[in-house]
BALUMPA-446647 format. One record per atom (N, C-alpha, C, O): residue in three letters; x, y, z. Coordinates in steps of 0.2 Angstrom, whole numbers, plus 5000, padded with zeros to 4 digits. Each point is the difference from the previous one (the first is absolute). Example, Ala and Ser with C-alpha at 12.3 -4.5 7.8 and 13.67 -1.06 7.14 Angstrom:
% residues 2
Ala506649725039;Ala499650065000;Ala500450065000;Ala500549995003;Ser499350064993;Ser500450065001;Ser499650055003;Ser500350065001;
END
This chain:
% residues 219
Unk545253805551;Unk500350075000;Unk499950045006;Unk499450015002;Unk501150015002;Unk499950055004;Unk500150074998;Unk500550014996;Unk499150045006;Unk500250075000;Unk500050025006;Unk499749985006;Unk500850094992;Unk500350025004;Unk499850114998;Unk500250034995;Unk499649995008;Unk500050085000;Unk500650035003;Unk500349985004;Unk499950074992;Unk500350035002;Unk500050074999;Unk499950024994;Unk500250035011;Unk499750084999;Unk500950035001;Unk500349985005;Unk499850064989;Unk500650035001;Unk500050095001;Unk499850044995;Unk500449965011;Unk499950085003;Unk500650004996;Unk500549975001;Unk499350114994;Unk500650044996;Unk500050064999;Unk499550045001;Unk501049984997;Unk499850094996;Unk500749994997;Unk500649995001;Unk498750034992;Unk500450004993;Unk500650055000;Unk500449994994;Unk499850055009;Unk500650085002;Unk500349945002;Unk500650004997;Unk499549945008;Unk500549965004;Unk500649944994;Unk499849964996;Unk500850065005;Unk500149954995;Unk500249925002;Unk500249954996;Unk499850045011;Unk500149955002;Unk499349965000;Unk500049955003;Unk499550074995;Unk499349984999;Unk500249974994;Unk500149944999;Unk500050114993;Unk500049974996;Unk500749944999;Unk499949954995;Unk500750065011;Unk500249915002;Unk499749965001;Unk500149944999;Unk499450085005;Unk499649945004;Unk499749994995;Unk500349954998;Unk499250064998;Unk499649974995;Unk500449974997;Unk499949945001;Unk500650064994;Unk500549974999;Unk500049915002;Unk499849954997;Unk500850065011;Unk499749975003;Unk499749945002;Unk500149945001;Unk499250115000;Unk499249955000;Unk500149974995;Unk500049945002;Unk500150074990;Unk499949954994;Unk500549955001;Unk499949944998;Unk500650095005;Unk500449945000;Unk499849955004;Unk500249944998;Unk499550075006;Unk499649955008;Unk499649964996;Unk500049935000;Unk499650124997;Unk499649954999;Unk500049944993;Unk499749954999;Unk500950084999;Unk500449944995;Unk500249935002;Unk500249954997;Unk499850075010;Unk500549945002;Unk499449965005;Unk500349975005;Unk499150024995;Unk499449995004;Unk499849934996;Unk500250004994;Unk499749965008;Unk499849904999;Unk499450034994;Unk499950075000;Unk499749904996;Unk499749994997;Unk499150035000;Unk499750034995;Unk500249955013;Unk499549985004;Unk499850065004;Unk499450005004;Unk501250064996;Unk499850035003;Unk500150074995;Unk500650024997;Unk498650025003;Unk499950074997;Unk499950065004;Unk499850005006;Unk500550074990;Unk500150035005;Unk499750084997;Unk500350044996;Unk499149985006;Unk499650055001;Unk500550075002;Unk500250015005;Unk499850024991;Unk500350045003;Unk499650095001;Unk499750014994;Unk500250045009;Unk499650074999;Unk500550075003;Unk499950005006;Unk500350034993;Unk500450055000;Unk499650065006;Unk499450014999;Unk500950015004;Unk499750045008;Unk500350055000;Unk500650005001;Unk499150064998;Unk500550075001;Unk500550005008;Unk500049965004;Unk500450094994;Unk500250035004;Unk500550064998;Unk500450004995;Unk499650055009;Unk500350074998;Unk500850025005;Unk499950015006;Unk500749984990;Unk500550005003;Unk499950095004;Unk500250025006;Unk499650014989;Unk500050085003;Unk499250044996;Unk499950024994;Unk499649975011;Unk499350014998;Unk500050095000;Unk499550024999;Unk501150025002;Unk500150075003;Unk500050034991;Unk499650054998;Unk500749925000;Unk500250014991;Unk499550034996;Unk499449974999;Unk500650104999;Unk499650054997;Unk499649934993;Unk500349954998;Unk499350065000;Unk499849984994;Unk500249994995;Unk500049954997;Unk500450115003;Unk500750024993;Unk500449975002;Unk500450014995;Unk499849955010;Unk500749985001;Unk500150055004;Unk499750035004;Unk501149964994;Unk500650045006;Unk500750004995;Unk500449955000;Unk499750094998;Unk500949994996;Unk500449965003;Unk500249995006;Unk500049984988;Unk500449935004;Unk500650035004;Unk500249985006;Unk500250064992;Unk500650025005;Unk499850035006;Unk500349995005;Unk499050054995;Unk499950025005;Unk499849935006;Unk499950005006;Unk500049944990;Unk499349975005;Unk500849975004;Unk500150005006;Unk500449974989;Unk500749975001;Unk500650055006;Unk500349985005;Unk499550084994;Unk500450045004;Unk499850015008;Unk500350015005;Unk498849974994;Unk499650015007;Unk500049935006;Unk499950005006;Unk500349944986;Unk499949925005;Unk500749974999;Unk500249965003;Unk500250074993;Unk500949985002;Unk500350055002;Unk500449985004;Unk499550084996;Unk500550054999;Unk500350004995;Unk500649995000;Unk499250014994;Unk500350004994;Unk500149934994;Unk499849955002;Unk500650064993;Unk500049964994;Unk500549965003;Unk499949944998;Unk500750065006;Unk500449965001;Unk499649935006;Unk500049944999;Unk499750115009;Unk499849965003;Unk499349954997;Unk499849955004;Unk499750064989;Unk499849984998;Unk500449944994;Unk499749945000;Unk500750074997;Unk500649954997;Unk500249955005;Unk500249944997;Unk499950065008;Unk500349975006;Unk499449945004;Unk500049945002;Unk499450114997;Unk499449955000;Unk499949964996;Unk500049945001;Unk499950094992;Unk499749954994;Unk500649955000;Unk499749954998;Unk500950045003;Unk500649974998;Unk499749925001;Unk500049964996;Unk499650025009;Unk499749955000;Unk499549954998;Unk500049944999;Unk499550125001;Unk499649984994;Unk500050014994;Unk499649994996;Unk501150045002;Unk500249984992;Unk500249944998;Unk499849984994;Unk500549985010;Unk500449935002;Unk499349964999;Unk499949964996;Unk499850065010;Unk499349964998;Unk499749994994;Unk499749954998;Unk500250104999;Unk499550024994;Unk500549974994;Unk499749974995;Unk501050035005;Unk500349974995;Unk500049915000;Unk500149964996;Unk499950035010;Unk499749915000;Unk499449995001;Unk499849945000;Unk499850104999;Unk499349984996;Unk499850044993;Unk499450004998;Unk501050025000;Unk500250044993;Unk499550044999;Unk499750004994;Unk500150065012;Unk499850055001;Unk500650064997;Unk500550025003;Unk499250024991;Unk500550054999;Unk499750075002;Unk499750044996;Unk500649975012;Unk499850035005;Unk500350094995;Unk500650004997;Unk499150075003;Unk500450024997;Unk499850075003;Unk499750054996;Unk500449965011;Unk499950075005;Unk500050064996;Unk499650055001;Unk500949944996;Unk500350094996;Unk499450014996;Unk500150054997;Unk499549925003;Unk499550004991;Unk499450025006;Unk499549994997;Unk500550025007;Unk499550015005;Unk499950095003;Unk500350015004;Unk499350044993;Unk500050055000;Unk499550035007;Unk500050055004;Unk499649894996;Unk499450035007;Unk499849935004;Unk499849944999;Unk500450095007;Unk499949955005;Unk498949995002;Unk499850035005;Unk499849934992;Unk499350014999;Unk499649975006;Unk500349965003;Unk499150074999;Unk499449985003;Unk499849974998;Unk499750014995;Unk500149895008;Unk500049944996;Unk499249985001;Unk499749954999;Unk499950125005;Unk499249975000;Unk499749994994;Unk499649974998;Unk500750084998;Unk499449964994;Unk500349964996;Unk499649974996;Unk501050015005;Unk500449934999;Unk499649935002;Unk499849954996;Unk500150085011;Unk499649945004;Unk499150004999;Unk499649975003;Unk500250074993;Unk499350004997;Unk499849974998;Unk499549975001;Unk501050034993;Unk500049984993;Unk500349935002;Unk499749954997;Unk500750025006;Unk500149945003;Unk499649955002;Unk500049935000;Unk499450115004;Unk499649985003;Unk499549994995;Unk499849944998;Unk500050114999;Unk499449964993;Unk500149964997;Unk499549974997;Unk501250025003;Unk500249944994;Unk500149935004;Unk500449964998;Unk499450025007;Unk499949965003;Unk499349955000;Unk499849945001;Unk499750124995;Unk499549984998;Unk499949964991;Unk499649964997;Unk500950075001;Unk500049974993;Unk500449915000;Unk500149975005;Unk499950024987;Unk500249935000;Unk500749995002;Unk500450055000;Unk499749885003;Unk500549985006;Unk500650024995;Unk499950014994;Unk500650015008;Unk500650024999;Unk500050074998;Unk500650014998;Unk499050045002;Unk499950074998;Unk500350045005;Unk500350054999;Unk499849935009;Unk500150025006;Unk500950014998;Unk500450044999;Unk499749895001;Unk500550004999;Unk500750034995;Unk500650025002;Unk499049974992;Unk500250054996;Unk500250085000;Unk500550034998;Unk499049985005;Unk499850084999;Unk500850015006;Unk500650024998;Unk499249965007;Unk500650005006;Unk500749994997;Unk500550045001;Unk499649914995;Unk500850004996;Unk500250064995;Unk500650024999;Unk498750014998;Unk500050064993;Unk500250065006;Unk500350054997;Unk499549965009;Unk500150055004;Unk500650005003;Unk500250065001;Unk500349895001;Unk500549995003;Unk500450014994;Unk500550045001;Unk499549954992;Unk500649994996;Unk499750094998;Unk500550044999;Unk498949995001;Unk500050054997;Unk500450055004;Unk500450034997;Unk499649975010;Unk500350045006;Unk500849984998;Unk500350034996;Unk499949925007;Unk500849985000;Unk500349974996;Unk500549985000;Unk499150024994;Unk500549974992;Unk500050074997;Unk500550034999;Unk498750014999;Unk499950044996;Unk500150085003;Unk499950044995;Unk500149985012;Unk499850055003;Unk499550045000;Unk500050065000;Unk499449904999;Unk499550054996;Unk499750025008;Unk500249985005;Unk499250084995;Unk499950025007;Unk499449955002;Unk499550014996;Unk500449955008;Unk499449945001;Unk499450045004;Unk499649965003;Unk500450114998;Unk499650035003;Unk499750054995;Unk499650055002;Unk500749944991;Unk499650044995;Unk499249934998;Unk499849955000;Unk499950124999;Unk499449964995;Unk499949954995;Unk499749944999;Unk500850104998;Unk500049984992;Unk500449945000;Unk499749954999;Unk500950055003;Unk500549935001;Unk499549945005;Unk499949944998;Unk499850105007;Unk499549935003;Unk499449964994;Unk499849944999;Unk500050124998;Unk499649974996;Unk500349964993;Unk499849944999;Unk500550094999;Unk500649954994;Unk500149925004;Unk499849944998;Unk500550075009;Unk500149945002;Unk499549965002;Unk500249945002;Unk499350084998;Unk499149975003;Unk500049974994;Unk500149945000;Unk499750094993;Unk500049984993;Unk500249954997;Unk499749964996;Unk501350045009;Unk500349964994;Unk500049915005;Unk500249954999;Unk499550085007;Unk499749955003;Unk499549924999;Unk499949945000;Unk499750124997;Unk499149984998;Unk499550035002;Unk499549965001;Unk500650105002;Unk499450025003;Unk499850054995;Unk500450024996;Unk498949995006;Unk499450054995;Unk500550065002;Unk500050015006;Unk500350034990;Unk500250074999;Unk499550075003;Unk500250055003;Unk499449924995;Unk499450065002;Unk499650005005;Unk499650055003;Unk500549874999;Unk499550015009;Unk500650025003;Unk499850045004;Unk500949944996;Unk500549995004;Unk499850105000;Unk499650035003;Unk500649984993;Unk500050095000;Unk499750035002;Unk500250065002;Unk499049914998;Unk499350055003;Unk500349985007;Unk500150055004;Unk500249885000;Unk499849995006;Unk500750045002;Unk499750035006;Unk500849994994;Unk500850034999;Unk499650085002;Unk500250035005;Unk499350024991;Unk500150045001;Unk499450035004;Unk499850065001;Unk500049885002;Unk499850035010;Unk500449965005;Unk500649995000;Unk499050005003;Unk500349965007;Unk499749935001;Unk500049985006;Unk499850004991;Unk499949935001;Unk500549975002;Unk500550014997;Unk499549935009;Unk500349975005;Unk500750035003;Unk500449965002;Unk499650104997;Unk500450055003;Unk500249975010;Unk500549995003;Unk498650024997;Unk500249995009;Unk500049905000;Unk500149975005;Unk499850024991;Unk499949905001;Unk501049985000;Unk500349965003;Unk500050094992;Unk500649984999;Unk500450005007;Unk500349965003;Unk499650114999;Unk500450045005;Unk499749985007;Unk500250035005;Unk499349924995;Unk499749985006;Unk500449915001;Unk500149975005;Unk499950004988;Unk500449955002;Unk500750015000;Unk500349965003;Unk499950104995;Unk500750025002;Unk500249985007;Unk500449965002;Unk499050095004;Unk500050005004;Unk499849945004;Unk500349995005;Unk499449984992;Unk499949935003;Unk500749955001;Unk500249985005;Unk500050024990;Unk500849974997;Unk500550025007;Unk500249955004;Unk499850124997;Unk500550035006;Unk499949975006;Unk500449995004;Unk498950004996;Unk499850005007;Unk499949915002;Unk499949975006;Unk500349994989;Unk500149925001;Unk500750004998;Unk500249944997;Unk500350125005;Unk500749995000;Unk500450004995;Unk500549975000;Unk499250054994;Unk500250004993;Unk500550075001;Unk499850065002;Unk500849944998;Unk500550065001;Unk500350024996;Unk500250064999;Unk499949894996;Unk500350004994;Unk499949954995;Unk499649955001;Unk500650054991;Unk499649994996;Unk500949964994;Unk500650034999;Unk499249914998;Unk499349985001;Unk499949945004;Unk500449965001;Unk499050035001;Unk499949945005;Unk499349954997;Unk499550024997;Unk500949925004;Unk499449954997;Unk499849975004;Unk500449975004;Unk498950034997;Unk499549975004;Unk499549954997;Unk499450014998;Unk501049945004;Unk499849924999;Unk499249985003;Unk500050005006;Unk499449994988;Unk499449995004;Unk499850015005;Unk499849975005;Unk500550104995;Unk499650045006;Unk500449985008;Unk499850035005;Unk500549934995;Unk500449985008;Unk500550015001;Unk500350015006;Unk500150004987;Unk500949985001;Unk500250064996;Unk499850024994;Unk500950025010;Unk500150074996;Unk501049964997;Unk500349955003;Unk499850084992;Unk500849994999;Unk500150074998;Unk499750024995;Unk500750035009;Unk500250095000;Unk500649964995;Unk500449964999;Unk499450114998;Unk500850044995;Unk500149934993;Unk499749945000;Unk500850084997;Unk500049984994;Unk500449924999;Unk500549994996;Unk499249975009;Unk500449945001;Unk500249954994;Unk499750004995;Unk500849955006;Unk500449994994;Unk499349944999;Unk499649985004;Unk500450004988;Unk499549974997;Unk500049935006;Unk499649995005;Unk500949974993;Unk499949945006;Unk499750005006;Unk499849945003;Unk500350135000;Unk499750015007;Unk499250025000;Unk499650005006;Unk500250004987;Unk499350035000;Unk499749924998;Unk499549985003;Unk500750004992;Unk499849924999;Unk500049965006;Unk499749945000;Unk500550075004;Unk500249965007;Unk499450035002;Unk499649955003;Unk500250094998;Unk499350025004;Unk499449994998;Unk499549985004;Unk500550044990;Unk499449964995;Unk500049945000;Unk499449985001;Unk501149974999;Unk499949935002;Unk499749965004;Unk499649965000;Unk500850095005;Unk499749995007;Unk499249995003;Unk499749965003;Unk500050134994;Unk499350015001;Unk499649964995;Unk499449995002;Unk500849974991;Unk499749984997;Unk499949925004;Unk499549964999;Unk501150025005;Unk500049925000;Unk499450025007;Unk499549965000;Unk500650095004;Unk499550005005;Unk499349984998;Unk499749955003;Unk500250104990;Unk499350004999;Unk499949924995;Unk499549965001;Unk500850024997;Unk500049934999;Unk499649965005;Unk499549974999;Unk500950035006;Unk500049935008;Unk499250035001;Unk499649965001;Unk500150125000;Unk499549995003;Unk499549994993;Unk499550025001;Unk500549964994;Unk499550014995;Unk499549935003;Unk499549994997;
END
């Protein structure tokens, strides 16, 4: 059995992230037998500027398209997308454009819990933002989604209502930028090999193959 790591730079506000995830499952569907695939989720902040409270969605739509049409003109694409991975993407239901560090807090605690917790919690946030419109930068909704996770309700909460890993988040943000991470999301293949943006499943399985037959020959 080879394994294979993989760290996926995201921010749960991106919806070509939750394509990629997508995706990634698909990749990793389509992978020989012999080869397992670790995977750990890595912030990143599309707009770190974002009040706590959010930002009113028309306003935030008005300030990065110029409005609801140049905003429609953008999404037209990744509607198409999210409909061939049966993502039911649904913008209008989205009231506040959200500040995703305590997103990525609570993402990061749950890296510690049992294996697939990480992962979940990341899909419960993605479908709660762009299925359900809820605000991902409220308290409450983080903690519901921490919960319906599997994480302790009450540590997640006492840790949520200071600053714990506050600057550890926004330090690997920064770190992310600074090794050329410009956009999200990007998978970075045990630590060597990066694939940017939301590449089609085949083309992610091809690279995973790739690094796994590597690590195979040198074993």
């Amino acid at each position: 059995m080879t394994s294979v790591n993989i760290d996926i730079v995201s921010d749960v506000m991106c919806p070509w992230c939750y394509i990629g995830k997508r995706r990634l499952e698909d990749a990793i569907g389509m992978l020989p037998d012999d080869v397992e695939v670790d995977t750990r989720w890595r912030p990143y902040q599309l707009d770190p500027t974002l009040p706590k409270e959010g930002k009113d969605r028309k306003q935030y739509l008005q300030d990065k398209f110029g409005g609801s049409a140049g905003a429609s003109r953008a999404y037209e694409a990744i509607r198409e997308a999210g409909r061939l991975e049966e993502i039911a993407f649904d913008f209008d239901a989205i009231p506040v454009a959200p500040n995703t560090l305590d997103a990525h807090r609570i993402i990061r605690w749950s890296a510690s819990e049992a294996p697939g917790v990480q992962d979940k919690l990341v899909e419960i946030l993605f479908k709660a933002y762009f299925e359900k419109g809820l605000n991902i930068g409220d308290n409450e909704v983080l903690l519901n989604a921490a919960e319906e996770a599997g994480m302790d309700r009450s540590i997640t909460e006492s840790l949520l209502s200071g600053v714990a890993d506050c600057e550890a988040v926004e330090k690997e943000i920064d770190t992310a930028r600074q090794l050329g991470v410009t956009g999200v999301p990007c998978f970075i293949i045990d630590n060597k090999y990066a694939v940017m943006g939301a590449q089609p499943a085949e083309t992610l399985a091809r690279a995973i193959r790739e690094v796994a037959a590597k690590k195979a020959e040198a074993q």
